[in-house]
C-alpha positions in Angstrom: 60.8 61.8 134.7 58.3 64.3 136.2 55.5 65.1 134.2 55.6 68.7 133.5 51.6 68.7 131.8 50.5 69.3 135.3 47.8 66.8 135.3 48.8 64.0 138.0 46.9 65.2 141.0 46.9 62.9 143.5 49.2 62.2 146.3 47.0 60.0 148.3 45.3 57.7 144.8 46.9 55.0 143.2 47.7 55.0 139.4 44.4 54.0 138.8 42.9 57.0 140.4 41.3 54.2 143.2 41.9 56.1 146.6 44.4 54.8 149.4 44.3 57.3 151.8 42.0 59.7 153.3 39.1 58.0 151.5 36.4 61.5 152.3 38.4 63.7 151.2 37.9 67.0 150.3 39.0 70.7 149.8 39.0 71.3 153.4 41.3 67.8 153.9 43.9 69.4 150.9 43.9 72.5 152.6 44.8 70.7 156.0 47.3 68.7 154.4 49.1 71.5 153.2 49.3 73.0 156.6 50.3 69.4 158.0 53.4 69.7 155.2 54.5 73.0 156.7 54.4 71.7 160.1 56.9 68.8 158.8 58.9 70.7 157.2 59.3 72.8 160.5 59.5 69.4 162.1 62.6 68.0 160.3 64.6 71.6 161.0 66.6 69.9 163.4 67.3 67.1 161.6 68.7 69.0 159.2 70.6 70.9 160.8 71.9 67.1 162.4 73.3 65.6 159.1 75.0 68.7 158.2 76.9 68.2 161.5 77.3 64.2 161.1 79.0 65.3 157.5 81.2 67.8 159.1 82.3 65.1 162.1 82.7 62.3 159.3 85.1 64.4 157.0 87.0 66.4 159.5 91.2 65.5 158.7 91.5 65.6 162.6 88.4 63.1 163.1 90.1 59.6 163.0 86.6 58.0 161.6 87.3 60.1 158.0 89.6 58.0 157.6 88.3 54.1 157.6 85.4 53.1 155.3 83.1 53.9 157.8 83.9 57.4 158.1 82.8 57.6 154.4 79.7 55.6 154.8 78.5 57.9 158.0 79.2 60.8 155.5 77.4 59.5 152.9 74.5 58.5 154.6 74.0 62.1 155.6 74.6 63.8 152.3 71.5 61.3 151.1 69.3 62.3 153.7 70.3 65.9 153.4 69.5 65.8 149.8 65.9 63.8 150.8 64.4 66.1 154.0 66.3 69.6 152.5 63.7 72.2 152.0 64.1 73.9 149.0 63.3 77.4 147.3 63.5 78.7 144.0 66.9 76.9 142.5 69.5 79.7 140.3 70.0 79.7 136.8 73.2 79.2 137.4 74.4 80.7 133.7 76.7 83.3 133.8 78.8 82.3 130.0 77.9 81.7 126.5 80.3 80.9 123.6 79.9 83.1 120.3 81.7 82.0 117.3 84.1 80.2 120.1 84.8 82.6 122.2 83.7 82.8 125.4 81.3 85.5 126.7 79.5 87.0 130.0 76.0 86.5 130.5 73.8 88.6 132.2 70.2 87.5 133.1 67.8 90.6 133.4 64.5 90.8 134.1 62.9 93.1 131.0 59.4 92.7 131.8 58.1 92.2 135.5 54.1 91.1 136.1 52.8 89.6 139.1 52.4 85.7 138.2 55.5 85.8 136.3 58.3 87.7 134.3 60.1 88.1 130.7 63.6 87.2 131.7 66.5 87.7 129.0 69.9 86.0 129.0 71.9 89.3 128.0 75.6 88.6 126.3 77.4 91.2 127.2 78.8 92.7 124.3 77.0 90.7 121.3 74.8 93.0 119.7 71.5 92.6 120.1 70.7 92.5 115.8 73.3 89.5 115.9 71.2 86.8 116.9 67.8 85.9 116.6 65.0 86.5 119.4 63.6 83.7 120.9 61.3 82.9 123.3 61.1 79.9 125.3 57.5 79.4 127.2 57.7 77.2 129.8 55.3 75.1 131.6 53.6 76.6 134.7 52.9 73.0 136.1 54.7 72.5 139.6 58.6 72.9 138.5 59.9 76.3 137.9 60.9 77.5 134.5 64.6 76.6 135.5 64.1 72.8 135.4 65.2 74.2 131.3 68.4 75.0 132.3 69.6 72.7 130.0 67.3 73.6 127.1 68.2 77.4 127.6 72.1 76.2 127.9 71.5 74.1 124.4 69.8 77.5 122.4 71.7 80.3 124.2 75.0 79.8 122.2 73.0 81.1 118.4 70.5 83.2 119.8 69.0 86.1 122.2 67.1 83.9 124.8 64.5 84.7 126.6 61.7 83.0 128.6 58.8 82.7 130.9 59.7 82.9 134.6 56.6 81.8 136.4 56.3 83.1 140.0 55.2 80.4 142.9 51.2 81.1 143.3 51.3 80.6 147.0 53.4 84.2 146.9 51.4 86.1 144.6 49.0 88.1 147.1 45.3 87.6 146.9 44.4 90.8 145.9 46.6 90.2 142.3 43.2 88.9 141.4 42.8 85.3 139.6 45.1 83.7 136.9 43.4 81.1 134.3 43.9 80.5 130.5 43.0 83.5 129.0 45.5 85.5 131.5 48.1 83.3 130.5 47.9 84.0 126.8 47.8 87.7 128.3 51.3 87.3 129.5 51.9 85.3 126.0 50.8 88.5 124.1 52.7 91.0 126.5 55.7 89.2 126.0 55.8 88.6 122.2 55.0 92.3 122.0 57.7 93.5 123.9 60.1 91.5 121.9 58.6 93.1 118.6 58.8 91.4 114.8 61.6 87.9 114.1 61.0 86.6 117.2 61.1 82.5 117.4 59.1 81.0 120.4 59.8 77.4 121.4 57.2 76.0 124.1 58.0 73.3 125.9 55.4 71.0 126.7 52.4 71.9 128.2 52.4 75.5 126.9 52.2 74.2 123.3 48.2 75.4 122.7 48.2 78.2 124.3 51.0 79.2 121.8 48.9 78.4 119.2 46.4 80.6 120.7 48.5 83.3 121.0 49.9 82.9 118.0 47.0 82.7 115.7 45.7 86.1 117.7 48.3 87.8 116.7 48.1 86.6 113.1 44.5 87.2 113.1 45.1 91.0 114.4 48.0 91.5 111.6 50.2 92.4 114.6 53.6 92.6 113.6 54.7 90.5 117.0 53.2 87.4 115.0 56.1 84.9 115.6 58.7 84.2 112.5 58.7 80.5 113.6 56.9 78.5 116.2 58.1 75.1 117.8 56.5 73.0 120.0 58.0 70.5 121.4 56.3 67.3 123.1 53.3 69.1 123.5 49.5 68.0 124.9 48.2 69.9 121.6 45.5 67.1 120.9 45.6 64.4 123.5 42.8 62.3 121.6 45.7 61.6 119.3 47.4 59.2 121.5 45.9 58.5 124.9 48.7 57.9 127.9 48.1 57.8 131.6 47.6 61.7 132.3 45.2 61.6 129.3 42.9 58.6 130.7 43.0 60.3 134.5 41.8 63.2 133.2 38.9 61.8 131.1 37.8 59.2 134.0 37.7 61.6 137.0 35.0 64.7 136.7 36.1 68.4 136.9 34.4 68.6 140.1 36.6 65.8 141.6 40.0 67.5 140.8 38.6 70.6 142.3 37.5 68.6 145.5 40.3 66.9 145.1 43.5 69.0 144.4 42.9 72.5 145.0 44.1 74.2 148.3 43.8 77.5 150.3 47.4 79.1 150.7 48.1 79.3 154.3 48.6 82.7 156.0 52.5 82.2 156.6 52.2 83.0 152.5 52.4 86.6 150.5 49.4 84.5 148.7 47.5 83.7 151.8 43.7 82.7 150.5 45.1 82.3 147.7 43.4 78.9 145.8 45.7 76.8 144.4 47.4 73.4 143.0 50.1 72.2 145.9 53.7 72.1 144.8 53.8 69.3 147.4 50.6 67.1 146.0 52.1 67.0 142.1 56.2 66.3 143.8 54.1 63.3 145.1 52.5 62.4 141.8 55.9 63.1 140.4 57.6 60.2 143.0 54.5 58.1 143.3 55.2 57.4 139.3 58.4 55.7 139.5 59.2 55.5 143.3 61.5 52.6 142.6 63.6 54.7 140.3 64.0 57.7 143.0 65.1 54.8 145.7 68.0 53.4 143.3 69.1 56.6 142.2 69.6 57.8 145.8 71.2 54.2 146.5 73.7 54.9 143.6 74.2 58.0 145.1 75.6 56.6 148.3 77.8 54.4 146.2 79.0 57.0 144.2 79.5 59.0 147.8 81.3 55.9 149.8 83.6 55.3 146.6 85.0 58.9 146.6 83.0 59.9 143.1 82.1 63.3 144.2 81.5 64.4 140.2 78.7 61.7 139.1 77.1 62.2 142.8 77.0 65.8 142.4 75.1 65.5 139.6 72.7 63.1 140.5 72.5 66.0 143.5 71.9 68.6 141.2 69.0 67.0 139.8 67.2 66.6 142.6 67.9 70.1 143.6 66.0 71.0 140.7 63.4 68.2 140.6 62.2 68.6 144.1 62.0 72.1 144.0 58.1 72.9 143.7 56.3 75.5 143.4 52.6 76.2 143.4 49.8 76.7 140.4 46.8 79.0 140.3 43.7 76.8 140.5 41.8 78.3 138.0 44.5 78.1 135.5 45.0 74.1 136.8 41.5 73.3 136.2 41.1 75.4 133.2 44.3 73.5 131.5 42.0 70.2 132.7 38.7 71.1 130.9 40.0 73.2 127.9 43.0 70.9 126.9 42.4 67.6 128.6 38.9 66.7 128.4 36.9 69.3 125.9 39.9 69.6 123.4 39.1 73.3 123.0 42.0 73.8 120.4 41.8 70.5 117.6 38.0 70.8 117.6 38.0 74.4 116.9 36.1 75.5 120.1 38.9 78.1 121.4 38.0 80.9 122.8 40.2 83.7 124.7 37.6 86.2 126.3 34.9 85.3 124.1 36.4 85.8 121.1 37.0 82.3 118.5 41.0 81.8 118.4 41.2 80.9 114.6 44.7 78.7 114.3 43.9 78.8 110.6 44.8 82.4 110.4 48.4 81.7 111.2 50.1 81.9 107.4 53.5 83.6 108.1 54.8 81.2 111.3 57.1 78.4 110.4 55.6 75.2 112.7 58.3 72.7 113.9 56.9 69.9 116.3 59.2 67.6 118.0 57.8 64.7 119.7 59.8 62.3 121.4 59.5 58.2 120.7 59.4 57.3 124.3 57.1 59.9 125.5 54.5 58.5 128.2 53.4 61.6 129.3 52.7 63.9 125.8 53.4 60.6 123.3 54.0 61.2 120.2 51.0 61.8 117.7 49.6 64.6 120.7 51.7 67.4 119.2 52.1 66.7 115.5 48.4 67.3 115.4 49.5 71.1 115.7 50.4 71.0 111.6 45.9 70.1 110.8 45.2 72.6 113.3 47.5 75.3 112.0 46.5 74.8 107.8 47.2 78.3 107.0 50.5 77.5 106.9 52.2 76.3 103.9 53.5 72.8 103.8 56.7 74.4 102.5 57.1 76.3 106.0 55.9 73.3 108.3 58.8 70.5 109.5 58.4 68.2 112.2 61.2 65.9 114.1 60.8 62.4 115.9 63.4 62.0 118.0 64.2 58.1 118.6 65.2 56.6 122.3 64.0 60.0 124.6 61.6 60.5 126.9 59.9 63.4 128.2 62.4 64.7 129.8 64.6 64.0 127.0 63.2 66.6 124.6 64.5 69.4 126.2 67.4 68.3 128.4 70.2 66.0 128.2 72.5 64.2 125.4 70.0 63.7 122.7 68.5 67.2 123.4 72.4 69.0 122.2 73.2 67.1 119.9 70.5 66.3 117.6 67.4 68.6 118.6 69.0 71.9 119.6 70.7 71.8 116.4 67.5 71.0 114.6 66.1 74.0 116.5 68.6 76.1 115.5 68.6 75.5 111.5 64.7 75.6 111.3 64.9 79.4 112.6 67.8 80.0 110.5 66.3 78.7 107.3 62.5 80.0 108.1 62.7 82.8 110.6 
């Protein structure tokens, strides 16, 4: 499972942070190494372009091969490889239907609020009105992955209510002269978005976003604006990471600030809209992603060849889809990458009461109104669990009456938002907690 907190940095360090490769490195290295990727991706063009013709050959009726095993084992062996050296853009939503009180419906996805590092998308029902259901918001992560890796989450809410959510843009196409992107903009976008949504909505963030929800919450609250969220759920969120320490948590309190900016942060190239742009690599965290559990990404792309050769087109198709979306990258602002590092994962800005959004104190406290669901997931490696239930101290305005939270046994990270557990059990949740408290 990737880890959307977009804290593993390093594509050339072991998991103990103890550098393999390119033992000087520095900014200027990064930078080069970004450059280098480009060149390979150029590089394996033709390549490409030669396993879609080795499927083609394999599985043509008049091609006698396509129809002894090793026909289908050529075949196969190019669909893995495809799905291994394919470059890949921004994946679709995919989403075009809804069900509403079972019947099925058309779904429109619209863009209501456009701003250069990313945009308030809705998933329109064509012909439910809008006073039906209730707004909600998902916020997700700006880490690496883009905001339709919650496919799945969105697909598990969309049924009951008026979706919306955050679609970050790729940094390395945001031009230079958009200005910078840290923290505080961030929240900015938060604030914009909850505004133009107006009073009942529900915000659900999922995962990394969880403080600066808080943040944005509590200056809302603060401000008596009437945008102030009906209910607030964070779900397996880094809100205070002293509260269970895991591998992101120790990487970031062992290395210095000035090491992951050394380290991590890249110029954008100038065959970019964002060229000079500083930024995190889609390419170095898809590394960290892999370099986690390489032996799981090997087997799975074994079974896949399995699944090919033996004529299961349906279970390999979805292992393909996956990947689709899991190796689809895209790139993060430096300052907001560093900014998440210090504020969140070594100063604790947020539990310790040190907040601040353009110098002025962020006072959780003053959120009173907000219902607070946390959901943490028993499994979690990456935000374990203890890291966002901490969210119920920090927001003690709240009455206990109005505050729920939900450990969900046998998931994961990933688990949370997406797959079996997350529709039947934590969607649902989701859904009654607005109903009863929104």
């Amino acid at each position: 499972m990737p880890c959307i907190n977009g804290l593993f940095t390093d594509l050339v360090c072991n998991a103990e942070g103890n550098r393999v490769l390119f033992p000087h490195r520095n900014k200027l290295v990064i930078t080069l190494l970004y450059s280098i990727y480009e060149a390979n991706q150029a590089f394996l063009a033709p390549f490409r372009m030669f396993t879609e013709a080795t499927r083609s050959m394999a599985r043509h009726p008049f091609q006698p091969m396509s129809y002894v095993p090793f026909g289908s084992m050529l075949e196969a062996g190019a669909a893995v490889l495809d799905n291994v050296i394919r470059k890949r853009g921004k994946p679709a939503w995919g989403i075009s239907q809804a069900t509403v009180d079972g019947e099925a419906v058309d779904v429109s996805i619209e863009r209501v609020l456009r701003q250069p590092f990313g945009d308030l998308v809705r998933f329109r029902k064509i012909g439910v009105a809008d006073s039906l259901q209730p707004k909600l918001l998902i916020v997700a992560p700006m880490s690496g992955h883009y905001a339709t890796l919650l496919r799945g989450t969105v697909l598990g809410l969309l049924n009951e209510h008026d979706v919306y959510i955050t679609d970050w843009h790729d940094a390395a196409e945001v031009p230079f002269g958009k200005g910078r992107f840290g923290i505080d903009n961030y929240i900015d976008y938060l604030l914009a978005f909850l505004r133009q949504l107006g009073p009942g909505t529900n915000v659900v963030a999922v995962c990394q976003p969880a403080p600066l929800v808080i943040a944005a919450t509590a200056i809302l609250a603060e401000a008596g604006d009437a945008s102030t969220p009906a209910t607030m759920t964070l779900m397996g969120g880094p809100v205070d990471t002293r509260a269970a320490p895991t591998v992101p948590t120790e990487l970031a309190d062992k290395r210095s600030l000035s090491w992951f900016r050394s380290n991590c942060i890249a110029t954008v190239p100038a065959s970019y809209g964002g060229a000079g742009r500083q930024v995190y690599p889609g390419f170095l965290q898809l590394g960290a992603f892999i370099a986690m559990n390489p032996d799981r990404h090997l087997n799975a792309h074994m079974r896949m060849f399995r699944h090919l050769v033996e004529g299961d087109g349906e279970s390999a198709s979805a292992q393909r889809r996956f990947y689709d979306e899991y190796l689809s990258v895209m790139d993060v602002p430096a300052d907001y990458y560093l900014e998440t590092i210090r504020r969140v994962f070594k100063e604790h800005w947020l539990p310790r009461g040190k907040f601040v959004w353009h110098g002025h104190q962020v006072c959780p406290e003053a959120i009173e109104s907000t219902a607070l669901l946390t959901i943490e997931g028993e499994l979690d490696d990456i935000s374990a669990p203890g890291q966002t239930i901490a969210a119920h101290e920090i927001c003690s305005g709240i009455p206990a009456g109005r505050q729920r939270d939900l450990l969900q046994q046998g998931v994961g990270h990933y688990g949370i938002f997406n797959g079996r557990r997350w529709r039947e059990n934590i969607a649902p949740e989701i859904g009654r907690f607005i109903r009863e408290m929104g």
